[in-house]
MARFI-855564 format. One record per residue: residue in three letters; residue number from 0; z, y, x of N, C-alpha, C, CB in turn. Coordinates in pm, 1 decimal. Last residue first. Glycine has a CB too. Layout:
! MARFI-855564
 residuo num     n.pz     n.py     n.px    ca.pz    ca.py    ca.px     c.pz     c.py     c.px    cb.pz    cb.py    cb.px
     ALA NUM        Z        Y        X        Z        Y        X        Z        Y        X        Z        Y        X
...
! end
This chain:
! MARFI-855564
 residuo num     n.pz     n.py     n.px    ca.pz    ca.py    ca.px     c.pz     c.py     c.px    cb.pz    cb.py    cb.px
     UNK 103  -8134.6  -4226.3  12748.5  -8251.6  -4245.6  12681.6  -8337.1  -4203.4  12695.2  -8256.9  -4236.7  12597.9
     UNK 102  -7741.3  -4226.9  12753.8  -7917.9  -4266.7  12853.8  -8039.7  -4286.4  12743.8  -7915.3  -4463.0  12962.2
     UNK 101  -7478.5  -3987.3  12811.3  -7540.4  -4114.3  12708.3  -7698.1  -4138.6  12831.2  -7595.9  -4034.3  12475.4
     UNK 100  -7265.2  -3957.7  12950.3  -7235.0  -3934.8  12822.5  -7334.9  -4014.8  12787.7  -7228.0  -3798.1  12768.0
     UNK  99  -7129.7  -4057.4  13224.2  -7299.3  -4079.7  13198.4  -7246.2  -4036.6  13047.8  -7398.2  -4272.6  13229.5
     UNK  98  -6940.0  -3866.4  13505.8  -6921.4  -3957.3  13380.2  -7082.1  -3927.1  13277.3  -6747.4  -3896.5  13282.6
     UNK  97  -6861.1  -3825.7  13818.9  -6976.6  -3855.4  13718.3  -6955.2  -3937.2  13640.0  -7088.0  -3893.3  13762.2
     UNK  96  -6557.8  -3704.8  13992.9  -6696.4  -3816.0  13925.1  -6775.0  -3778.6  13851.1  -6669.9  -3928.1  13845.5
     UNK  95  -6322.2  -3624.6  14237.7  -6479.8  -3575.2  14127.9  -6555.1  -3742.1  14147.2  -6629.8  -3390.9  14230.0
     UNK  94  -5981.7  -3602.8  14272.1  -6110.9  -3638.5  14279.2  -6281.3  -3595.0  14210.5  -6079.7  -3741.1  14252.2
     UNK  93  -5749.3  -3495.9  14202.3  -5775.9  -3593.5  14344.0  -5898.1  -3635.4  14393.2  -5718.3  -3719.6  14334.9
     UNK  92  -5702.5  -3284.1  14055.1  -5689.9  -3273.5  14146.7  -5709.7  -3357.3  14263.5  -5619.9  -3241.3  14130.7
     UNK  91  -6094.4  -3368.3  13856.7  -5958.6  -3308.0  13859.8  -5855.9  -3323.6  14053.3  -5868.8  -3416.4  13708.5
     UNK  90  -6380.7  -3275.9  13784.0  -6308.9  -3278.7  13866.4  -6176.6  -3269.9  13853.8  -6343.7  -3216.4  13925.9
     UNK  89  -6696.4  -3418.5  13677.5  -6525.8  -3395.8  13609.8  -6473.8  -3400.4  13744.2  -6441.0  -3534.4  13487.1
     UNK  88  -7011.9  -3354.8  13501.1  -6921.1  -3340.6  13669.5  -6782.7  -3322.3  13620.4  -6966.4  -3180.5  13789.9
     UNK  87  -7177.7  -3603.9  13295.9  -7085.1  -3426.4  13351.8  -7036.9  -3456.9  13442.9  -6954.3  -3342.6  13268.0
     UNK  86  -7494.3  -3627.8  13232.2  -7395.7  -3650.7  13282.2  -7331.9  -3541.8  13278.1  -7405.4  -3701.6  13383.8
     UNK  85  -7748.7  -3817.5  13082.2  -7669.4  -3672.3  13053.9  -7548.1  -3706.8  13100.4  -7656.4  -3612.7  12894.2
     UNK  84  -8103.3  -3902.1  13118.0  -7904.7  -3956.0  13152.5  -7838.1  -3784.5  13138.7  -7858.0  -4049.9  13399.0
     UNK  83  -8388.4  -4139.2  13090.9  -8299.5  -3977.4  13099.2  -8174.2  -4006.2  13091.2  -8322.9  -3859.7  12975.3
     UNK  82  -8633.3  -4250.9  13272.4  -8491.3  -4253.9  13244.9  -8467.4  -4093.5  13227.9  -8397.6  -4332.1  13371.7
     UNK  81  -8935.6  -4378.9  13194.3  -8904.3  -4262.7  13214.7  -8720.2  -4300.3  13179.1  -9005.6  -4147.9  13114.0
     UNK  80  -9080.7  -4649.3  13340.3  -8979.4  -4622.0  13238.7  -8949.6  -4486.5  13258.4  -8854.7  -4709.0  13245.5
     UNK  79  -9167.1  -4824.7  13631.9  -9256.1  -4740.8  13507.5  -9202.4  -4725.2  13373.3  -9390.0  -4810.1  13474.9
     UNK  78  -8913.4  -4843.7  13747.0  -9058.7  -4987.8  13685.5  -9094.4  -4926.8  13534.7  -8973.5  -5217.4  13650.5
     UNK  77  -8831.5  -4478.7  13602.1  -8804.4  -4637.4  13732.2  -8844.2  -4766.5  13667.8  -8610.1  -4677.7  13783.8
     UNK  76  -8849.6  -4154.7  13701.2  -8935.4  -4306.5  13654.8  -8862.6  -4396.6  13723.3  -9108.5  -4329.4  13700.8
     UNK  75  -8599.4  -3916.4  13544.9  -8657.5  -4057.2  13652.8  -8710.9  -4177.8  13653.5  -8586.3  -4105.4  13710.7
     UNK  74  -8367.1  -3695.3  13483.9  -8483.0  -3788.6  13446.4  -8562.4  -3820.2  13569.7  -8579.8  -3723.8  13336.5
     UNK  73  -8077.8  -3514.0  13340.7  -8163.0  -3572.1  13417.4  -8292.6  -3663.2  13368.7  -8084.1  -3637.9  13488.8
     UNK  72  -7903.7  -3267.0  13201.3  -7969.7  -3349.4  13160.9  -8077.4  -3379.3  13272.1  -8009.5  -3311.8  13037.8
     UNK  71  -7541.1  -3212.3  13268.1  -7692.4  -3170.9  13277.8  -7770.4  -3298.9  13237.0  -7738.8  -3118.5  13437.0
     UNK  70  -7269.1  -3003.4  13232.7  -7331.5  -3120.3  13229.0  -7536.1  -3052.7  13246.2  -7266.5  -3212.7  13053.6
     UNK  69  -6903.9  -2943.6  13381.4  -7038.7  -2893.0  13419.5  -7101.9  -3017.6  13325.5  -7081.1  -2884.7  13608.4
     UNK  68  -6617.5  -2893.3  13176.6  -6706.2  -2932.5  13260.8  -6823.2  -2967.3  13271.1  -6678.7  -2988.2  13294.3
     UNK  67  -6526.0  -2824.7  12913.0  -6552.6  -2701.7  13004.4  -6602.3  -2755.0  13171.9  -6392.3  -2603.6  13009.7
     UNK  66  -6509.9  -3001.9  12707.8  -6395.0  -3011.9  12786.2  -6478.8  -2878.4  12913.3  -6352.8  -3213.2  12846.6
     UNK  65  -6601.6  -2814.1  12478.1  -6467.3  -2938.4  12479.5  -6423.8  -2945.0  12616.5  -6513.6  -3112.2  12432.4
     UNK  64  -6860.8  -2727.8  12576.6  -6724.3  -2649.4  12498.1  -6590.1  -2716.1  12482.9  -6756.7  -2618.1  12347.2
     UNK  63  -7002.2  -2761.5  12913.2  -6972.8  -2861.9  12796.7  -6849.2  -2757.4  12704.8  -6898.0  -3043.6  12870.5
     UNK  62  -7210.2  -2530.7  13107.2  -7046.0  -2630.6  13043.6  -7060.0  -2649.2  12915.8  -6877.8  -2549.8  13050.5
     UNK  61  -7519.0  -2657.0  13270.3  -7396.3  -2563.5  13154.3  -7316.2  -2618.9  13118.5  -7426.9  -2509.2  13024.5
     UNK  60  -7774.5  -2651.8  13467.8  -7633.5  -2725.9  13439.0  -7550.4  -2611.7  13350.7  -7541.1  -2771.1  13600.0
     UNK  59  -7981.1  -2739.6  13240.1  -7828.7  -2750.7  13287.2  -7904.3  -2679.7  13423.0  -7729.5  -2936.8  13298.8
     UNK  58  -8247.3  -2978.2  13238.8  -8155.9  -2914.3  13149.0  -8028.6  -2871.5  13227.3  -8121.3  -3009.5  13031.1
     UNK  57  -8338.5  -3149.9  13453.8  -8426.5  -3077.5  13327.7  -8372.3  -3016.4  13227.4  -8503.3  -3160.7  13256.2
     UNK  56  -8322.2  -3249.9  13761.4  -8235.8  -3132.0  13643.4  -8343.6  -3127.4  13530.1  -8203.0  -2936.4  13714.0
     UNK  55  -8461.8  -3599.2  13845.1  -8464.8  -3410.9  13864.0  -8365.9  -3385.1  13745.1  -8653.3  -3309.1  13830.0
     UNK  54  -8353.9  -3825.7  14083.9  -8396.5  -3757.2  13996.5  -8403.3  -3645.0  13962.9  -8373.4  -3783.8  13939.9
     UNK  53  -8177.0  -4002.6  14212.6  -8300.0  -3959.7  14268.3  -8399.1  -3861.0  14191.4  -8367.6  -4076.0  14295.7
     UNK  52  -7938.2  -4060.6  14149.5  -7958.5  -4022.0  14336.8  -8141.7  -4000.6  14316.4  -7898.9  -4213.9  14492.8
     UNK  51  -7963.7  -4059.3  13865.1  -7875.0  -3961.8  13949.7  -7891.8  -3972.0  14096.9  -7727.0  -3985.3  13922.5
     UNK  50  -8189.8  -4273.8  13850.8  -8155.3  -4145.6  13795.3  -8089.8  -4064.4  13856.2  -8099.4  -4150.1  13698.1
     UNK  49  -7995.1  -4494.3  13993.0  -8123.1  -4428.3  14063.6  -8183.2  -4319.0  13997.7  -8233.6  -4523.8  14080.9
     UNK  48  -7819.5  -4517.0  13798.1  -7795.9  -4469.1  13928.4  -7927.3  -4380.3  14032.3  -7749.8  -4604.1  13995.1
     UNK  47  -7987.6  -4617.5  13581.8  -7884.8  -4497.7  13583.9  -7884.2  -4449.6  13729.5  -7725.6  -4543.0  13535.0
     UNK  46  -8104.2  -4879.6  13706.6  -8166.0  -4762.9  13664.3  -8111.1  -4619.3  13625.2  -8222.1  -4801.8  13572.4
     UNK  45  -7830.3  -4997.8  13689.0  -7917.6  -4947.2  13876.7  -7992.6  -4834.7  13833.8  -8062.4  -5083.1  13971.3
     UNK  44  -7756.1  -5086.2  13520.4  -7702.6  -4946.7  13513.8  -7762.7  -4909.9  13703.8  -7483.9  -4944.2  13467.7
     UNK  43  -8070.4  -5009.5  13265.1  -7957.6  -5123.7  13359.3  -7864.1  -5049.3  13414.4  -8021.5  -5213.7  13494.3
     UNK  42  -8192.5  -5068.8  12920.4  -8203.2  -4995.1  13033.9  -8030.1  -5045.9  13133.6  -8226.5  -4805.2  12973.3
     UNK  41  -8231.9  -5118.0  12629.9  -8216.3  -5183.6  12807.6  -8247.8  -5112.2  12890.3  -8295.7  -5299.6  12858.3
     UNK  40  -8180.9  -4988.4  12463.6  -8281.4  -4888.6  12491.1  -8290.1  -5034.6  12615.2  -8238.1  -4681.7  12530.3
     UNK  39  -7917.1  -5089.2  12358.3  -8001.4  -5085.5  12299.1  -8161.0  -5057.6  12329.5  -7952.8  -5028.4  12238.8
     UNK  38  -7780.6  -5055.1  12632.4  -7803.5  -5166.5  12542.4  -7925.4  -5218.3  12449.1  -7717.3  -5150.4  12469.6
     UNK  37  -7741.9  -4792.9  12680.5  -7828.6  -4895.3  12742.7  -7843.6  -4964.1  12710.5  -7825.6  -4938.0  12821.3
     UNK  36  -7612.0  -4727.3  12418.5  -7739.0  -4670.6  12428.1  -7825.8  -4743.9  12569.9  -7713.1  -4498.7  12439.9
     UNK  35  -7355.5  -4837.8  12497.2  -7424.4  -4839.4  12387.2  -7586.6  -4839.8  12371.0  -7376.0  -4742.7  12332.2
     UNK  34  -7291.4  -4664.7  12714.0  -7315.1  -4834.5  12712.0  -7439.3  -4879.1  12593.7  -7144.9  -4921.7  12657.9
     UNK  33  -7254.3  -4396.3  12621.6  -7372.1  -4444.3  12726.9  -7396.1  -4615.5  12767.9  -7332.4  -4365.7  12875.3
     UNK  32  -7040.2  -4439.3  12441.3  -7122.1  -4402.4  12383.2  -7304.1  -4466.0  12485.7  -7069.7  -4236.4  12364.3
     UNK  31  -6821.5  -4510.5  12626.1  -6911.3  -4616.3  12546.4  -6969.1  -4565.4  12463.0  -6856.0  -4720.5  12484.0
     UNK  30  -6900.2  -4368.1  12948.1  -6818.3  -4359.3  12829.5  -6893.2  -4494.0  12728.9  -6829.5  -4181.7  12756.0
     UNK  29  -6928.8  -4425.7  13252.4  -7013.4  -4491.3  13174.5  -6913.3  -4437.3  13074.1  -7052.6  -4652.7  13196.2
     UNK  28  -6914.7  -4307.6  13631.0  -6827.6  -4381.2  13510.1  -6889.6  -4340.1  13382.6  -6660.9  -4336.7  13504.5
     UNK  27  -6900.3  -4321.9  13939.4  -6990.0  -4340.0  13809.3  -6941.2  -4410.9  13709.9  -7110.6  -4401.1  13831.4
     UNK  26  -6765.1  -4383.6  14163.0  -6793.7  -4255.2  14134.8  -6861.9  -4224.1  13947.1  -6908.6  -4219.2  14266.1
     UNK  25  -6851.5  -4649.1  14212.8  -6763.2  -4626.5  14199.1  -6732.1  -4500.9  14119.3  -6730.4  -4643.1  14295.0
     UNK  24  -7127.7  -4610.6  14357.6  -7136.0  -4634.5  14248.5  -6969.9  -4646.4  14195.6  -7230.8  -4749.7  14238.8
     UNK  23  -7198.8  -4376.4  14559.4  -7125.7  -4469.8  14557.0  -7073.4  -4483.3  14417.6  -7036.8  -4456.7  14653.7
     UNK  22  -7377.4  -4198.6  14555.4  -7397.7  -4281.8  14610.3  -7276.8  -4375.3  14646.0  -7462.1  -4235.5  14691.8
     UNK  21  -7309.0  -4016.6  14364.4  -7366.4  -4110.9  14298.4  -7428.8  -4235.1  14399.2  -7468.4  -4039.5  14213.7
     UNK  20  -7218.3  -3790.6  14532.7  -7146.9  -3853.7  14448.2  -7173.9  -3989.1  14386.4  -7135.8  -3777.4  14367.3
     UNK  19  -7439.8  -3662.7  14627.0  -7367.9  -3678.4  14709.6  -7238.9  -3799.1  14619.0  -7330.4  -3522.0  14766.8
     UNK  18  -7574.9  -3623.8  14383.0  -7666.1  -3694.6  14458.3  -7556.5  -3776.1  14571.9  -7788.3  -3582.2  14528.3
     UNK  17  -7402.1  -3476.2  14237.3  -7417.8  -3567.9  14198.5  -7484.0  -3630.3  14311.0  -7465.3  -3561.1  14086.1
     UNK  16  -7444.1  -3213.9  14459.2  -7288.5  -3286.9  14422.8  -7347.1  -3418.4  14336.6  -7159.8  -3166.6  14304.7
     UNK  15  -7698.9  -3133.0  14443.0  -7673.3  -3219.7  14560.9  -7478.1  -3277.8  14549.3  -7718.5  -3101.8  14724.1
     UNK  14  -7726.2  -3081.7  14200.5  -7837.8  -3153.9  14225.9  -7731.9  -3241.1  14334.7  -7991.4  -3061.4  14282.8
     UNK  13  -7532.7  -2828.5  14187.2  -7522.7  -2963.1  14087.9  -7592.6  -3052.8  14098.6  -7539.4  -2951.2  13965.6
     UNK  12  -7738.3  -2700.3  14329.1  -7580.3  -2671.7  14375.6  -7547.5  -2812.6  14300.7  -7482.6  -2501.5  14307.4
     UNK  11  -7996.8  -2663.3  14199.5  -7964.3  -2707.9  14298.9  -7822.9  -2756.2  14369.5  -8012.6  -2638.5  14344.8
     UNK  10  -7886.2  -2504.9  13964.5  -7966.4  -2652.4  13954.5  -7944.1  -2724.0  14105.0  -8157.6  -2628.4  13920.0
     UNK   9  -7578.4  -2344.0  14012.0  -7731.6  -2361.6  14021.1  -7732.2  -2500.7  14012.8  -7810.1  -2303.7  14154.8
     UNK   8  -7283.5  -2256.7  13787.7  -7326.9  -2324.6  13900.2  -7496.5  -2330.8  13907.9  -7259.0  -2469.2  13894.3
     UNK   7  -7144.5  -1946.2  13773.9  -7210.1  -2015.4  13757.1  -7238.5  -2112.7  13844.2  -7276.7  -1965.9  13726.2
     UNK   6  -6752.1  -1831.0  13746.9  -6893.0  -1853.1  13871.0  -6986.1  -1972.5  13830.1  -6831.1  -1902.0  14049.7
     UNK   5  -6594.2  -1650.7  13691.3  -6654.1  -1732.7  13589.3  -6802.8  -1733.6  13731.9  -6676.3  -1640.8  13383.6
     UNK   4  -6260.4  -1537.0  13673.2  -6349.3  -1513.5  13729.5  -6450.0  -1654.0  13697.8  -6303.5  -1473.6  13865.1
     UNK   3  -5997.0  -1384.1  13482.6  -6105.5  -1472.7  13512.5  -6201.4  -1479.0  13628.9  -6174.3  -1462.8  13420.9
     UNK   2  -5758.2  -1150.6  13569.7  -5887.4  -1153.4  13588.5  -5938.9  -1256.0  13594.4  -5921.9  -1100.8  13672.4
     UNK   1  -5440.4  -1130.0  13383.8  -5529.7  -1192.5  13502.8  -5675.9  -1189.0  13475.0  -5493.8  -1345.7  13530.3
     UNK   0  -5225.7   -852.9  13331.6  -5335.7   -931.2  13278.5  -5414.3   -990.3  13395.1  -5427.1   -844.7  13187.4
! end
């Protein structure tokens, strides 16, 4: 029988992988649920970004049940707008991104 081993991640620990990640907007990938919701809400996708390189944890980081990667709920004034953004950390073997589940 194999031993799991189940290592939490900290606010901080998930702070500086997105921060480190989100500076290159490449890295940042939008589902169309999070289109949607900029759309509607206008909100841009600079204002996303600057959410994730500059913003705080206010939720999380905890795994998602579907797909078991990290998410958290962010937030960040930007031209006097409070941004919130729920992202997950997806790593597979070649790479890690940030995918925005939704913004409001």
């Amino acid at each position: 029988m194999k031993k799991i081993l189940s290592i939490d991640m900290s606010a901080n620990t998930a702070l500086k992988i997105i921060k480190g990640l989100a500076i290159d907007s490449a890295n940042v990938f939008l589902i169309d649920h999070a289109k949607k919701s900029m759309k509607k809400r206008h909100i841009t996708l600079s204002q996303i970004i600057q959410c994730l390189l500059k913003g705080a944890i206010t939720e999380g980081p905890y795994r998602d049940i579907g797909s078991g990667n990290w998410r958290v709920r962010m937030e960040h004034y930007s031209s006097g707008q409070c941004i919130k953004v729920v992202a997950e950390l997806m790593t597979n073997s070649n790479n890690e991104k940030i995918i925005v589940i939704t913004t409001f």
